[in-house]
C-alpha positions in Angstrom: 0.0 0.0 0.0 1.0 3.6 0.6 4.1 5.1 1.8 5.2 8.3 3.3 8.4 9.1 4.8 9.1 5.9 6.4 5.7 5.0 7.0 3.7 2.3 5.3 0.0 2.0 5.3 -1.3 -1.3 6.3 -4.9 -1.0 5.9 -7.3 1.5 5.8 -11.1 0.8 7.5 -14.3 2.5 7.7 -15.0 2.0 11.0 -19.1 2.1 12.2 -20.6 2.2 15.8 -21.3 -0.8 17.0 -25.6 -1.3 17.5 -27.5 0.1 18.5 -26.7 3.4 17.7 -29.1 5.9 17.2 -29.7 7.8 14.3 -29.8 11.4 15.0 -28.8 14.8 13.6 -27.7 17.3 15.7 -27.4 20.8 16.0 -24.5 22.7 15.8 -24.0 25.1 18.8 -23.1 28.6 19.2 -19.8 27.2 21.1 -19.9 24.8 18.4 -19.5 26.8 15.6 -16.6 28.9 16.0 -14.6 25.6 15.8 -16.1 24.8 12.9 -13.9 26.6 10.4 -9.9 26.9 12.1 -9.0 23.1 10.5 -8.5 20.1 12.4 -7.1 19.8 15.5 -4.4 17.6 15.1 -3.1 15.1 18.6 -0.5 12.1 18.4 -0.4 9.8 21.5 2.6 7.8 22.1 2.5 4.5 23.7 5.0 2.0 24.5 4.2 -1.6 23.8 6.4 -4.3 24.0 3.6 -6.2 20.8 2.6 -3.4 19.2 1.8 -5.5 15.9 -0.7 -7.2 18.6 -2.5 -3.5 19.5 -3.6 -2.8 15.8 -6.5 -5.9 15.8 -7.4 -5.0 19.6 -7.7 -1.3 18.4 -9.9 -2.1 15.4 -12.1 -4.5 17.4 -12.2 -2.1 20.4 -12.9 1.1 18.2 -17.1 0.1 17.0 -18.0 -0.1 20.3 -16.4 3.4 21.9 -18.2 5.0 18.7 -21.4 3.5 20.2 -21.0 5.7 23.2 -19.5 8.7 21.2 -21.2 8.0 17.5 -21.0 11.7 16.5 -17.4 11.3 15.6 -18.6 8.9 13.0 -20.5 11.5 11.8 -20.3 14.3 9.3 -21.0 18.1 9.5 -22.6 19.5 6.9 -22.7 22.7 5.4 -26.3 23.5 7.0 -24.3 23.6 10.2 -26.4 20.1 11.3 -24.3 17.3 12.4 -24.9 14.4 11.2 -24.1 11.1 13.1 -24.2 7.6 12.5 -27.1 6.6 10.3 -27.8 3.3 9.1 -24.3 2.3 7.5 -23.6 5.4 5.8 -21.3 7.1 7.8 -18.2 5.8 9.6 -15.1 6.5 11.3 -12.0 6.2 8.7 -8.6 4.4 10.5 -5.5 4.1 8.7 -3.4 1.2 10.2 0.3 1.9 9.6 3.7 0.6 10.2 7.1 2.9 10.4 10.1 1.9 9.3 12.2 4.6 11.2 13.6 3.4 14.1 12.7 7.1 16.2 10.0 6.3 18.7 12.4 7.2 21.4 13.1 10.4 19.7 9.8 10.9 19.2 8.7 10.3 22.9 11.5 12.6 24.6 11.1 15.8 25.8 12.4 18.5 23.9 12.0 19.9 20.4 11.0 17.5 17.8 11.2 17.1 14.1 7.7 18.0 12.5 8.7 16.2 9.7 9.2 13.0 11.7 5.4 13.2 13.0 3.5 14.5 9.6 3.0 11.3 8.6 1.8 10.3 11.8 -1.0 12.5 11.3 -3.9 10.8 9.5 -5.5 12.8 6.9 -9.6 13.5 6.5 -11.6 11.9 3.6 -12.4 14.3 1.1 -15.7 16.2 1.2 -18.7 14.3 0.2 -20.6 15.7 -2.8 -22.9 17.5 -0.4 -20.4 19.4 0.9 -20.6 17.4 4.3 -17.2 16.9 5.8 -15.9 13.7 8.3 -15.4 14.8 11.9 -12.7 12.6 12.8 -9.9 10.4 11.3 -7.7 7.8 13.5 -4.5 6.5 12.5 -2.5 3.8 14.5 1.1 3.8 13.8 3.1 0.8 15.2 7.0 1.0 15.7 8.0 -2.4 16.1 9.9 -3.5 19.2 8.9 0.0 20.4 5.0 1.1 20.6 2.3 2.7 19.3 1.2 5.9 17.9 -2.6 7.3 17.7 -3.2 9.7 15.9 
């Protein structure tokens, strides 16, 4: 599959809550929408794991059923300022599964200044706009460094 700076996509998922899951659109808020517009906010987490190749299945099978509890982030936003969640198969989470090849986990990890350009492609990237206009609310990458741990993006 792909490849990007030392890292090499596994597998990419759509990813729906787990049922039941209600269908529902939801209101944007006022403290909703000044977010709505500034771009993505964009967190890595960093885990050590002495299996991480083991952590990508447990993550996949693990994700359906926290986006049961929190199945707006399966959802899309729409240019009507609704939110729209789950709803019968259509919408789902998007998770890249990836491998690095770089041995800089511990780099990555320590305090200090690091190298952007060592985490940008630990960042996972939103799916396109839909031809509505509605746009994903979340993406999810898990990186794995092996012998090392786990990234989440």
């Amino acid at each position: 599959m792909a490849e990007a700076a030392g890292v090499r996509v596994l597998e990419r998922l759509r990813v729906a809550p787990a049922p039941p899951c209600p269908s529902a659109e939801l209101p944007i808020t006022f403290f909703d929408a000044a977010w709505l517009f500034t771009g993505p906010v964009q967190r890595l987490f960093f885990y050590r794991h002495a299996n991480p190749p083991a952590a990508l299945p447990l993550l996949a099978a693990s994700l359906p059923h926290a986006l049961a509890r929190f199945f707006p982030l399966a959802g899309t936003i729409s240019p009507a300022a609704r939110c729209r969640s789950y709803s019968s198969g259509h919408h789902a989470l998007h998770l890249v599964l990836a491998e690095s090849h770089e041995d800089n986990f511990d780099r990555l990890v320590a305090a200090g200044p690091r190298d952007l350009s060592l985490m940008r492609p630990l960042v996972p990237a939103l799916p396109p706009p839909g031809k509505d206009g509605a746009f994903a609310l979340a993406a999810v990458q898990a990186t794995v460094f092996p012998g090392r741990g786990v990234c989440v993006g």
